[in-house]
N, C-alpha and C positions, 0 to 999 in steps of 0.2 A: 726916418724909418717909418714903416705900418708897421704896427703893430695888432697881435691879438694879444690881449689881457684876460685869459681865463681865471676865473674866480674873483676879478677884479672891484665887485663890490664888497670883497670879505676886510679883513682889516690892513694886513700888511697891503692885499692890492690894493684895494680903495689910496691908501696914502701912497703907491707907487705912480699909479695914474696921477691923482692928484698932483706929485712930483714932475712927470714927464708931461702933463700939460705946460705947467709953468715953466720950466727950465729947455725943453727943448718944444718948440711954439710948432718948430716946422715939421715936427712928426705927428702924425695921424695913427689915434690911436680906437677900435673897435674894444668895446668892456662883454665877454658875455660870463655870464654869470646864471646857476639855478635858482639863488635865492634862497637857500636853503635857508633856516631858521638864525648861523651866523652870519649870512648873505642881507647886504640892507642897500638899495640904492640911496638912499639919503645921505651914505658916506659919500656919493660921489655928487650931491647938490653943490658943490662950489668950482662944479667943471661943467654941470650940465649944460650951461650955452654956450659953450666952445664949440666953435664951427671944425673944429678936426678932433672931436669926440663924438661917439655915436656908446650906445648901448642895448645890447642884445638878450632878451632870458633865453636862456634854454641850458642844457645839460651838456657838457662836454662827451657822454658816454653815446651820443647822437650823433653820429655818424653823416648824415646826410647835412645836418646844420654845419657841424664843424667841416667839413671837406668846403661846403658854400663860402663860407668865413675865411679860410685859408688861401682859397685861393687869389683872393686880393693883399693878402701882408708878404712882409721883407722877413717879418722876426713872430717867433711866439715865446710867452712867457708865461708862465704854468703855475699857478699860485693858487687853482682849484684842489683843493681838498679835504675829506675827512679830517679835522685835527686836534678834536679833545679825545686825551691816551681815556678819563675814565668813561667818556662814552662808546671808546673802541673794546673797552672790557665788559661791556653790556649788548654791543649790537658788532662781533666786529666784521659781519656780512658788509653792513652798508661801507666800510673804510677801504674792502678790498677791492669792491666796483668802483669806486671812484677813483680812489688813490692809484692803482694797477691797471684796471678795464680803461679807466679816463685815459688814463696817458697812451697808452695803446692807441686808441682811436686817433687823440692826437698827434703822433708821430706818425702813423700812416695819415693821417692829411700832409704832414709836415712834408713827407720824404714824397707823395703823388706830385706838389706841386712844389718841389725845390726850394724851400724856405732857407735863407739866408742862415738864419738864427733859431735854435730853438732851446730857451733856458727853463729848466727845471729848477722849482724853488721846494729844495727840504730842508730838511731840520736835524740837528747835532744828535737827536734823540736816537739816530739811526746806529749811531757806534756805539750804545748801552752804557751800563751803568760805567763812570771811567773810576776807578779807586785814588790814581795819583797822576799826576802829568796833566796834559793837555793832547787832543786827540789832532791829527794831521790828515791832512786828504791821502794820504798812502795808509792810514790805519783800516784794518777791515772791520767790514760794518757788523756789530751783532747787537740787536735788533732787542727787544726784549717785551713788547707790550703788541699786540694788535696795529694799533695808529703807528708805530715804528716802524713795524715788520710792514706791514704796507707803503709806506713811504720807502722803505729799503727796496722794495719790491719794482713802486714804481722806476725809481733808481736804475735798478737791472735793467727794465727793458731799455731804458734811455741809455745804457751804455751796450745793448743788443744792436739798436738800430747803430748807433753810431761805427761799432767793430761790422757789423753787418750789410748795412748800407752807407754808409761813408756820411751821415747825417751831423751837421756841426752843430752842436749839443754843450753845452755847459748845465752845469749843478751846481747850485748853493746848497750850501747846509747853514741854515742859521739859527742863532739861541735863541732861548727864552724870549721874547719880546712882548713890549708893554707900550700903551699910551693911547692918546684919543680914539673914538670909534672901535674901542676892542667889546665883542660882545662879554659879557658879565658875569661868565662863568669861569674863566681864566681868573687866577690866581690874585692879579692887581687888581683888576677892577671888580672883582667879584669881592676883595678885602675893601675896598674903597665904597664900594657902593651898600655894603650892608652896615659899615659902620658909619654911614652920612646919617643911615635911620637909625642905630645906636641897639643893629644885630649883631648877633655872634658870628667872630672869623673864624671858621673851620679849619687848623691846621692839622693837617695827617701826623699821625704818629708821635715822635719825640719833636716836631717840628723842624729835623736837622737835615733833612735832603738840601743840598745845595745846586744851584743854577747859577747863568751866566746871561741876567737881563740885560736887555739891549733894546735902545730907545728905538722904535719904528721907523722913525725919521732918518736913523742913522742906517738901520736893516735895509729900508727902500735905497739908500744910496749905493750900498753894499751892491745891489743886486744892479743898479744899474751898471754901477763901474764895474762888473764881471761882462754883464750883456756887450758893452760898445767897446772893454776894453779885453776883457778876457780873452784866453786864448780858445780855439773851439776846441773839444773833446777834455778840457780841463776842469776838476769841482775846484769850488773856491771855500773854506770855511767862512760863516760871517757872525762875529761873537765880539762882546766888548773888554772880556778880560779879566771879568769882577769873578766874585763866590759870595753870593747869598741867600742865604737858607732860607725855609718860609719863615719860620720865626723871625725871623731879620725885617723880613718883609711885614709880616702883621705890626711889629715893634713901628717900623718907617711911616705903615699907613696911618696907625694909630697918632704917633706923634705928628704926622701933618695937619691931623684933623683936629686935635686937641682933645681925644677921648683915652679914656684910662683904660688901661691893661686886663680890667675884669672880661673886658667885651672876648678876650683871646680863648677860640677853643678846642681842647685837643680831641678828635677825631681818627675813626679806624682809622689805619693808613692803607695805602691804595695798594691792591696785588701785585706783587713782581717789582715794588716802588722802587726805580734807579735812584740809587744816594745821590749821585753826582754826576755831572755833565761839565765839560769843558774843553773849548776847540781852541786850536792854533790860526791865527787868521794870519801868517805872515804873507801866506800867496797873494790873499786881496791886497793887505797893506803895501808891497809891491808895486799895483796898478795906482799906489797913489790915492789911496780911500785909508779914512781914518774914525773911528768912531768920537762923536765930539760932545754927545750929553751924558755926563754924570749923572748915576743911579740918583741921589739924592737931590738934584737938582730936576732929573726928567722927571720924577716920581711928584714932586710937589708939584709941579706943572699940569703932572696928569690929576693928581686931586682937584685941583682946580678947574679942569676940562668937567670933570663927571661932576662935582657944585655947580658949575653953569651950563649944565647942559643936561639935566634932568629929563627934561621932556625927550631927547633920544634914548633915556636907557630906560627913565622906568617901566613903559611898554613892555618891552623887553624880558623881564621880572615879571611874567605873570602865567598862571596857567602851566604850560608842558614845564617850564622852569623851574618851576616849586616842586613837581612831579620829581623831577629827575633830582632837584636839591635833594629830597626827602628820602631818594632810594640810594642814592649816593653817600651822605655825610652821616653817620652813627657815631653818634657822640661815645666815647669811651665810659664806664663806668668809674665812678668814684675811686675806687680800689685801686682800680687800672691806670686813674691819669695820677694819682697821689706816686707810683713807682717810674715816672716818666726821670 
C-alpha cells in the first residue's frame, strides 16, 4: 500500500511507521506531521533512509497540502491530534481545530481522490467515565473532557462521510498507552522521568482513577490488523485488559527505579476526572491480534528506554514544560492529603 501517516512523528505514529517500514518493505509510506511541541522527527531517525519513506511538515487543517499528499496514496491513517485531556481543559480551542477541522480536511481529500482506506485512530476516552463492565463498539460515545469530546467529534464526521459518501473508513479506539518516544507529560513517562532525577510524582487526587495501559508496540499492531484486515465502515476497540490506577502506577515506577515512596505526591485532581476506562477488544482479537506485553514487564522496559536515552527527553523538560507543570499540578494541602 501508499500510505499517508498523519501525525506520524507523534508517538503512537512514529512506532506505527517505524512498524510498517520493517514489516511490510513493499509499502510506501509518506509521514506529515506539524511538529507541534509532541511532534519530534527524531522518533522517526531509524527509518529515515528507507528509500520508500519520505516526510512532510505541515498541518493537516491545510487543505491544499493534504489534497497534494492524497492524491498519490491507496490508504490514510490519522493519528494527528490534540491529545493531553489537561491541556484540552486549559486551551480547548486548539483540540477542536485539529481533532474536528483536521479530519474534515482529511476526508474531503480522502473522498476527491478515492482512497482505498481511511483509518481514524481514537481513543476509549470517548465513551466517558465507565462505572463497571467494559465498553463495546455498539456503546454510545459520552464524551466528558474537551480532548474526548473532540475526538468524539472527529469520530462523527468520519462516520458522516462514510453514511454520506460511501467512504471506507475504519476507527480505533484505543487505551491508555505507554513506552519509548512518548513525550513526558503523560502519565509513564512523566513518573519515570522525574523520579530518575529524585522529583515528586504528581498523582491526582486519592490516586485511584483506573486505566487500561497498553504497550505501543502492541497499540501500533492493533491498528494495523484493523487497516489490512478490518472490515470498512467498522471501529475496532484496542485495549490490553488490565485496571491500573495511578497509584499503581507511581508504586510500579518507583519500584523499577529503586526509589522510595516519599518521592509520591498527591495533587488537585483534574476537572470532570473519569474514574475509569475500559474497552472490549474482542472485534480486533477476532482478526487475529493479541496484545503480548505485560504491564510489568513493558513498563521496566520503558524505565530503561528513558535511563538510556536521556538526551531525547531532557530537552523536552524545559521552558513551556515547567510553565504548564506549574499551572497544572497544585499540590494538596496538608490537611487535605492526611483525609485521602
Amino acid at each position: 500500500m501508499r500510505l499517508l501517516v498523519s501525525g506520524g512523528a507523534g508517538f503512537i505514529g512514529s512506532e506505527f511507521v517505524r512498524q510498517t517500514i520493517s514489516n511490510h518493505p513493499e509499502d510506501r509510506v509518506v509521514v506529515l506531521d506539524k511538529l507541534t511541541y509532541a511532534g519530534n522527527v527524531r522518533n522517526l531517525d531509524p527509518v529515515a533512509q528507507s528509500a520508500n519513506y519520505r516526510f512532510v511538515e505541515g498541518d493537516i487543517c491545510d487543505g491544499t497540502l493534504v489534497a497534494e499528499l492524497v492524491r498519490d496514496v491507496d490508504a490514510i491513517v490519522n493519528f494527528a491530534a490534540e491529545s493531553h485531556v489537561d491541556r484540552s481543559l486549559e486551551a480547548p480551542g486548539q483540540f477542536i481545530q485539529t481533532d474536528v477541522f483536521g479530519t474534515y480536511v482529511l476526508l474531503e481529500a480522502a473522498r476527491a481522490s478515492g482512497v482505498e482506506r481511511f483509518l481514524q485512530v481514537s481513543t476509549d476516552e470517548v465513551y466517558g467515565d465507565v462505572e463497571e463492565g467494559s465498553s463495546t463498539e455498539h456503546d454510545p460515545l459520552r464524551p466528558r473532557s474537551p480532548y474526548s469530546a473532540s475526538k468524539a467529534g472527529g469520530e462523527m464526521m468520519v462516520w458522516a462521510y462514510r453514511a454520506s459518501y460511501s467512504l471506507p473508513v475504519i476507527t480505533t479506539r484505543g487505551s491508555n498507552t505507554y513506552g519509548p518516544y512518548q513525550y513526558p507529560e503523560k502519565i509513564i513517562p512523566l513518573f519515570i522521568t522525574n523520579a530518575i532525577d529524585d522529583q515528586l510524582l504528581p498523582i491526582y487526587g486519592d490516586g485511584s482513577a483506573v486505566r487500561d495501559y497498553i504497550h505501543v508496540a502492541d497499540h501500533a499492531r492493533g491498528i494495523d490488523t484493523a487497516l489490512r484486515q478490518g472490515t470498512a465502515g467498522q471501529d475496532y476497540n484496542v485495549g490490553y485488559g488490565g485496571a491500573t490506577s495511578g497509584g499503581e502506577v507511581a508504586d510500579l515506577v518507583l519500584g523499577a527505579l529503586d526509589k522510595p515512596a516519599s518521592l509520591k505526591q498527591h495533587v488537585r485532581d483534574r476537572l470532570g476526572h473519569d474514574r475509569r476506562y475500559s474497552v472490549n477488544s474482542d472485534r480486533l482479537r477476532g482478526l487475529g491480534w493479541r496484545p503480548l506485553v505485560p504491564l510489568d514487564h513493558g513498563l521496566r522496559e520503558t524505565v530503561q528506554w528513558y535511563r538510556e536515552n536521556e538526551q531525547w527527553w531532557r530537552p523536552l523538560k524545559s521552558g513551556e514544560f515547567w510553565e504548564f507543570y506549574r499551572r497544572n499540578y497544585k499540590p494538596l494541602q496538608a490537611d487535605a492529603a492526611q483525609g485521602l
